[in-house]
N, C-alpha and C positions, 0 to 999 in steps of 0.2 A: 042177523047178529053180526058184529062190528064185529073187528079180527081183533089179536090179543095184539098190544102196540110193540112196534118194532118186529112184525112177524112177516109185515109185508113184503119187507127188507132182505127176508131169508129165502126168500121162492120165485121163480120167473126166471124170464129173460133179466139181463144188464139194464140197469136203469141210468139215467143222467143223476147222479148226487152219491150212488151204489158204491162200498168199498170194495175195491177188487187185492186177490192176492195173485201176485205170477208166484210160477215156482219156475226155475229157470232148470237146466241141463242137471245141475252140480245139485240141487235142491235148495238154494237159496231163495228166499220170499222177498218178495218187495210189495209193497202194501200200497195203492195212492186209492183219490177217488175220481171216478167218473163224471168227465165234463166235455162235452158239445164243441168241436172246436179244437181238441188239445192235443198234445205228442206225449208219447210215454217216450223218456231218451235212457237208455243204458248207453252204458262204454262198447257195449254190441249191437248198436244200434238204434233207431226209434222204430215208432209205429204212432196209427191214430186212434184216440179215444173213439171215436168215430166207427171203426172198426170192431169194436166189444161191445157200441151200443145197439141194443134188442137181441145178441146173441145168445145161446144159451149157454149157462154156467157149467164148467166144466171142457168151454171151447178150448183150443189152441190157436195163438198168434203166432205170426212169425214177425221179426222186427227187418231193417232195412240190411241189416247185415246175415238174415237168413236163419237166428238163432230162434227157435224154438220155447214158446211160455204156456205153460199152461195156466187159465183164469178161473177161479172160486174166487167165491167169497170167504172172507178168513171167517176162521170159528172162532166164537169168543174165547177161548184160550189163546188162539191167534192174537187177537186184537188187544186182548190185556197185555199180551208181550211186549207189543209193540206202541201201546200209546204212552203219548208224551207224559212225563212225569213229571211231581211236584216232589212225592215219598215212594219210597219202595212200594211196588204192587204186591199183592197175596200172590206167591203165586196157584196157577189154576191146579197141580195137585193137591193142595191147601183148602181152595177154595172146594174142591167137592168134597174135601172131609168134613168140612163146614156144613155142606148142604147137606149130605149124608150124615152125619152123627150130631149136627144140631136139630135132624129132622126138619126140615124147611120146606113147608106145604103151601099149597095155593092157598091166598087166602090170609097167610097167616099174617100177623101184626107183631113185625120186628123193628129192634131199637139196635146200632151198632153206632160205636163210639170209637172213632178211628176213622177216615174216611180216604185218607193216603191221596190215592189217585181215581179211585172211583172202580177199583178193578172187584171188588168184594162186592161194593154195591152193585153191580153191573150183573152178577151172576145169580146175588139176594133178588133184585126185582125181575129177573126171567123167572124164578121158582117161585115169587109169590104173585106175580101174575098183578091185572089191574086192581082186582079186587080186593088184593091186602094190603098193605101198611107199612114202610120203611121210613123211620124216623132216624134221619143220620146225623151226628154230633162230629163236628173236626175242630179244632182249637185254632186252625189255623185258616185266618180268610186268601191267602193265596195257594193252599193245600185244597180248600173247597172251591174255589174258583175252577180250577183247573179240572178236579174229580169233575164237576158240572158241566164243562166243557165236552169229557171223557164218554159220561155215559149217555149224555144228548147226542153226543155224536154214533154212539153205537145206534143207538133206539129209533133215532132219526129225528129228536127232539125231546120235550120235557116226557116224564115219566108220569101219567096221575097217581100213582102210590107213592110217589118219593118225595118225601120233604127233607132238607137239608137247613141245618141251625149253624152256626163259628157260633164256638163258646166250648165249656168246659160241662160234659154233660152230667157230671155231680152238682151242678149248680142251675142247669136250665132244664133236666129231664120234669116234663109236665105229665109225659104221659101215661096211662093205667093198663090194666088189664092186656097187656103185654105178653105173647107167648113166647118171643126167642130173644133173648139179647146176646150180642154179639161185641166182643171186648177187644179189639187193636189195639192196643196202649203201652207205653210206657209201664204206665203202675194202675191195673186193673183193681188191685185189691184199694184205692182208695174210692173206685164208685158203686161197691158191693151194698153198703147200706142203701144207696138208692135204687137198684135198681132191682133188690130183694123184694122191696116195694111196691116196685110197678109189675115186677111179673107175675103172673097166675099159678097160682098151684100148680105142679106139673110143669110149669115153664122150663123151659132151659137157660143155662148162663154157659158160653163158649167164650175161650177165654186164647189168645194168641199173642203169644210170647217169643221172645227170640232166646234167650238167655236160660240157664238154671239157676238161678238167683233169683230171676223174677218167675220162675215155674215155682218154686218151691216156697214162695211166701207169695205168692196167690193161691196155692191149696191152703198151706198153713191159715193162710185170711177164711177163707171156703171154711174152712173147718170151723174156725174162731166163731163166727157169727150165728152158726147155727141153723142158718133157714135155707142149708142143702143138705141134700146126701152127700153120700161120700165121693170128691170127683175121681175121676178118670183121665190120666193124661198120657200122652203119644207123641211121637212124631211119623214122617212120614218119607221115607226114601223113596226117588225112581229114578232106574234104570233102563232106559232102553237096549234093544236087541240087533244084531247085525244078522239078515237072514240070506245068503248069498250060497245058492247049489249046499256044496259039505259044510261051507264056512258057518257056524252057527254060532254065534258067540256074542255076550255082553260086548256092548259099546264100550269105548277106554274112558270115556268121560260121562257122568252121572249128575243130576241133581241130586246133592246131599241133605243138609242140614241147612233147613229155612226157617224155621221155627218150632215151637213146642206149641200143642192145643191139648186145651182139656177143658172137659165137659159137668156138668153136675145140674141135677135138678129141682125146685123150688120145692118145698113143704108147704103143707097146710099151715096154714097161720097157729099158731101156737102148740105144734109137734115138736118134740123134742130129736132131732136126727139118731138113728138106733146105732149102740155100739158097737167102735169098730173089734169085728173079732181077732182078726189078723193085727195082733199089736207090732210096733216097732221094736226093731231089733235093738241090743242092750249097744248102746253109746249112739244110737242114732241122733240124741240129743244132749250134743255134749257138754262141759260146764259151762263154757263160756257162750250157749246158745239163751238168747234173750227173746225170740218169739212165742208165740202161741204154745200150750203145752209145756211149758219152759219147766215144770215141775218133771222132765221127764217121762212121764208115763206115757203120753201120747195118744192114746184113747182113751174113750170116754166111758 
């Protein structure tokens, strides 16, 4: 039995082609890759590529000026930090609310429209493995260029579940029976019709937002159309920790506010979504409000 691709890449000794990360004294990373031949140069010195190849991961170098690196290989959260960009990457505590609350299994057959830098797609085809299906839409052929670049280069070349389309995916989605769609966009609420379409009963629609203008009239759309429940939105704060003897205390500086996500599930083809019981509060919808439910009441 073949191994799962890109898995090679995770295990052994250093290979010639292998991304390596140093962490240096301070905890600073430096990421390159591994070539036959070459010098690693800091401002503290070099070393030879020559020297990390066949070692085992997890070794320590020392460079010419005597400082100290420790060599892994960077974790995909790592490597999305750090690869070159076209658009803003998900970041990866993002990306596992995604894999977590959009349920994303081996196997499964996902659509995501958005495709930035490849950092989303990168962590969708680890979870669905060779055997499922990522159909990914970017509007932009130098935003997909690059993603393509991104996530061959993690894998260690092309992907067999990942197809990539430039184009607008309310105009080019062909595909059916669909379990997860996955919405980066600008204005998700205009490819809700299509993509109501392509997924399965039960399917899910994840939906990522930066803004509350575009969180709150992509429910509002969710609602309108009727072929979901009622969604669910979040964001996501993290904090890291400073753990030193007595010293125990939050870090001064946190990733805050990266985006808004939210979830909802597909109905059976001609179910009516059940009302909501929890109505909105009196002026939720105020005169001069001209979307969905615009008559005030709010539920159905």
């Amino acid at each position: 039995m073949s191994e799962p691709t890109g898995a090679a890449r995770r295990r052994g000794p250093f290979k010639v082609g292998d991304q390596v990360q140093l962490t240096d004294p301070k905890g600073r990373h430096y990421t390159f890759t591994l070539e036959a031949g070459k010098n690693f140069h800091t401002h503290k010195g070099s070393f030879p590529h020559d020297e990390l190849i066949g070692a085992p991961e997890g070794s320590v170098v020392r460079t010419t000026g005597n400082v100290a690196y420790l060599a892994l290989r960077p974790l995909l959260p790592d490597y999305v930090l750090s690869m070159p960009r076209g658009a803003a990457v998900v970041y990866p505590k993002d990306a596992g609310q995604i894999l977590s609350f959009a349920d994303i299994f081996p196997g499964a057959r996902v659509v995501e429209a958005g495709v930035g830098s490849g950092s989303l797609s990168s962590f969708l085809l680890r979870a669905i493995g060779d055997q499922g299906m990522l159909h990914s839409y970017e509007r932009r052929e130098d935003f997909a260029e690059i993603a393509q670049q991104n996530v061959e280069r993690y894998f260690g070349g092309p992907h067999p579940a990942w197809q990539l389309t430039v184009g607008d995916l309310q105009d080019n989605l062909s595909d059916t029976d669909v379990d997860r769609v996955i919405l980066d966009m600008l204005a998700p609420w205009e490819c809700l019709e299509a993509v109501s379409k392509a997924l399965v009963p039960g399917g899910i629609l994840c939906c990522y937002v930066a803004t509350t203008t575009q969180l709150a009239r992509t429910v509002e759309s969710i609602r309108e159309i009727g072929s979901f429940n009622e969604p669910t939105a979040w964001e996501t704060m993290l904090r890291n920790w400073h753990v030193e003897g007595l010293a125990v205390r939050p870090d001064h500086r946190m990733i805050g506010h990266t985006g808004f996500l939210l979830t909802a599930r597909r109905l059976a083809d001609g179910v009516e979504p059940p009302m909501r019981r929890r109505r909105p509060s009196k002026g939720a919808y105020g005169d001069d409000y001209t979307g969905p439910n615009a008559d005030g009441g709010g539920g159905r």
